[in-house]
N, C-alpha and C positions, 0 to 999 in steps of 0.2 A: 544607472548601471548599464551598460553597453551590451550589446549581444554578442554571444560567441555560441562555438560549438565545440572548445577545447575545455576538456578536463583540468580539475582545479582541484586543493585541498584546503581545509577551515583547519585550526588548530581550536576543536570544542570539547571540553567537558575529558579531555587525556587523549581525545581521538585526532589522526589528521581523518578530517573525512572528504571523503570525495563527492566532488558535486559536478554538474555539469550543466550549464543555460545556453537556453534556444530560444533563439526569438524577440520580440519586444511585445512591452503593453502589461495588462493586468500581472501578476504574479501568480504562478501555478505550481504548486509543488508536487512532484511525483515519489510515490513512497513503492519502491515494488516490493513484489513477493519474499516468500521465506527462503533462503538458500538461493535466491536466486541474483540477477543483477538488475540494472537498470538498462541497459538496454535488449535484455532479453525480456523483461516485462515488457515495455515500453514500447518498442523501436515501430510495431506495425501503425500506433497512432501517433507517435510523436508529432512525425510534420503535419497533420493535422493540425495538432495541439497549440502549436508553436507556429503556424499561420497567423494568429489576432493576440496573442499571448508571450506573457515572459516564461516559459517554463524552465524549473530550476530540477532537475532530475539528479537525488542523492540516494547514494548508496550508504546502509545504515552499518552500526558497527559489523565487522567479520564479514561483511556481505562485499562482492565484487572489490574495487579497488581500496576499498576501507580497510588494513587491520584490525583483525580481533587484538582484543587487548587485554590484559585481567581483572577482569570486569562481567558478572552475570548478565545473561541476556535477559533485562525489563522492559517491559511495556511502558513504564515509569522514565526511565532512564534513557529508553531509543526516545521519546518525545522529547527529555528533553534535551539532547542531541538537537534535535528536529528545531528548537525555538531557538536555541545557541546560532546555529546556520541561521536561523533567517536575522538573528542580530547583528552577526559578522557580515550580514548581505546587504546590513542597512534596508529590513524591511520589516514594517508593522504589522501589515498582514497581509495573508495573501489565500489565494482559494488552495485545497486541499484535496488531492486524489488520489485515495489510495488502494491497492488492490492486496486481496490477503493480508498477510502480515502487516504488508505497508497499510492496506485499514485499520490494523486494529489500533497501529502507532498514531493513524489519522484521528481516531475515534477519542486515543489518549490524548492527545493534542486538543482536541475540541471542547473534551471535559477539563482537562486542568489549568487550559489556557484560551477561553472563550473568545478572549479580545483580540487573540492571533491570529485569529481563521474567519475564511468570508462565507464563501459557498464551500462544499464538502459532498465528493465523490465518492462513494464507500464501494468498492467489487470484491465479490466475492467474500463478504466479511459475515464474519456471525458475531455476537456481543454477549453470549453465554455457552457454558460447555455443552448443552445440550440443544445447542444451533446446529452441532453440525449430526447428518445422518449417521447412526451407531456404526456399521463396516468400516468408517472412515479411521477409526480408533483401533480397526482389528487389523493387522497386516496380514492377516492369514487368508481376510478377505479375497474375492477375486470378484471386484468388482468397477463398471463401468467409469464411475467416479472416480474413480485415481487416479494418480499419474501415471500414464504409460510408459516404458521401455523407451522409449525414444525420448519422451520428455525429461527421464532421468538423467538420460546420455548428455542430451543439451545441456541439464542444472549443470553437467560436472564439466561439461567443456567448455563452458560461458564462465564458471568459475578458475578452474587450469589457465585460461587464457590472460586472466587480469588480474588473477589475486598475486595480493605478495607474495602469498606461501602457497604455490601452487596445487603442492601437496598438502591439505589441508583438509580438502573437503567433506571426508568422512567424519573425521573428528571434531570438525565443526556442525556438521550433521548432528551429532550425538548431541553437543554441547548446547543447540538451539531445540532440542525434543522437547524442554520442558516450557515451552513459549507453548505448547499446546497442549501438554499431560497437566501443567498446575494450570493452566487458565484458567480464572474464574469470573470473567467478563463484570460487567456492570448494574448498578440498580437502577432501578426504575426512576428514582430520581435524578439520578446522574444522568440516564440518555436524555430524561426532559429537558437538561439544560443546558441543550444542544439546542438553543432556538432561533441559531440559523437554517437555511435550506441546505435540505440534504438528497442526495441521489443515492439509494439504494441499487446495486446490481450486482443478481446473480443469473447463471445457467441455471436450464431448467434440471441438469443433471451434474450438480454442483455438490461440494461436502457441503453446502449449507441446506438446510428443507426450507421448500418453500413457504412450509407456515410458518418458522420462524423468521423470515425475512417479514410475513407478512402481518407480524407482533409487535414488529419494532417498527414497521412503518407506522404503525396506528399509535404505536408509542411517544416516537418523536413528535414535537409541536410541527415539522414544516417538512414532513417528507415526499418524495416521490419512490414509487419501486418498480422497475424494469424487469423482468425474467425474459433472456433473452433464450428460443426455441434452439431444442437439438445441439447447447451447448453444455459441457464440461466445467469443472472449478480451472483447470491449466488453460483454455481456449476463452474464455469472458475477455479479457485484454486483448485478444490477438483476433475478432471480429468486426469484421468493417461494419458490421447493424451497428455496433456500438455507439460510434459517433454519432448514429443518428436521435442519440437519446442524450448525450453526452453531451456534445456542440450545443444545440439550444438551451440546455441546463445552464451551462456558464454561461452560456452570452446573454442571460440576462443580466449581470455585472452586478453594480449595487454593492454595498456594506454589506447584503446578508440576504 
């Protein structure tokens, strides 16, 4: 497969979905955030990423260039979105990173499809409803961990700018709540059999706690965990320290 930098669509599973590949070499798939795009997730480390790598950056249903379609929003069903694309991409497997939401769909992918995934990037993910800190659930909250006014501004202008239905964002807003009200993340034997390598990353002032991040790293058979200082759940992606835990992660290559 050849490298580009122009946007493309897969016809998978009723979705056209958008994808977009940088680079050459290994296969990297980027899953970003909730409500969010791929290159608002993404854009500060991309060319990084895509220096020694094929990165394929997809945007999942409802999300940036993708139609919502009528169709519930699963964790089930974005994965298998996610295995469909790498069929139509003619690829077997390929390493896995993903941030928020894009983790958890990373984390579904891991679990239901072992044989698809090599190495596996997890930011900013929690794997149970009581991973992330209680304020995070309250909106009445007014607290540091959130997203900010600015950050919101971006979701809705990253979104306005590429979605099909410009106007949309609110009520896809609504429509994606319950990715985090019914979550009910994983068992203990399900994340065990996740025995590839994994890279755990949060901020230290992240919706996720740190001793939950620090449950699942002892959980997994083959993990690492990063907490990077004086960062936010919004800011984890968008820190240059990142790469420096991230780059030597993957560039150990390998099956797993």
């Amino acid at each position: 497969m050849t490298a580009t930098t122009q946007g493309a669509y897969a016809a998978v599973n009723g979705l056209q979905m958008y994808y977009e590949v940088h680079g050459t070499g290994r296969p990297l798939v980027l899953l970003h955030g909730g409500v969010l795009t791929f290159d608002l997730s993404f854009a500060a480390i991309l060319p990084a990423l895509a220096e020694r790598r094929q990165v394929i950056g997809v945007e999942l249903q409802g999300h940036g260039h993708t139609a919502d379609i009528d169709r519930p929003l699963q964790l089930d069903l974005l994965a298998s979105d996610v295995v469909a694309l790498l069929d139509h991409l003619g690829i077997e497997r390929a390493d896995v990173f993903g941030f928020s939401l894009g983790g958890l769909v990373a984390t579904e992918v891991a679990v239901r499809y072992p044989e698809r995934v090599g190495r596996l990037v997890l930011a900013a993910v929690h794997f149970r409803p009581d991973g992330y800190h209680p304020e995070i659930q309250d909106p009445a909250q007014d607290s540091p961990r959130l997203p900010t006014a600015d950050d919101f501004e971006q979701m809705q202008a990253a979104y306005a700018a590429v979605a099909p239905d410009p106007e949309g964002f609110f009520p896809f807003l609504e429509k994606a709540q319950p990715l985090v009200s019914d979550f009910r993340g994983w068992s203990d034997d399900e994340l065990r059999s996740i025995t590839g390598p994994v890279l755990l990353v949060i901020g230290d002032t992240d919706f996720v706690r740190i001793e939950h991040a620090a449950e699942i790293h002892a959980l997994l058979p083959d993990a690492r965990l990063a907490v990077l200082p004086g960062c936010t759940h919004m800011e984890v992606v968008r820190r240059p320290d990142l790469m420096t835990v991230v780059e030597p992660f993957l560039a150990r290559g390998g099956a797993g």
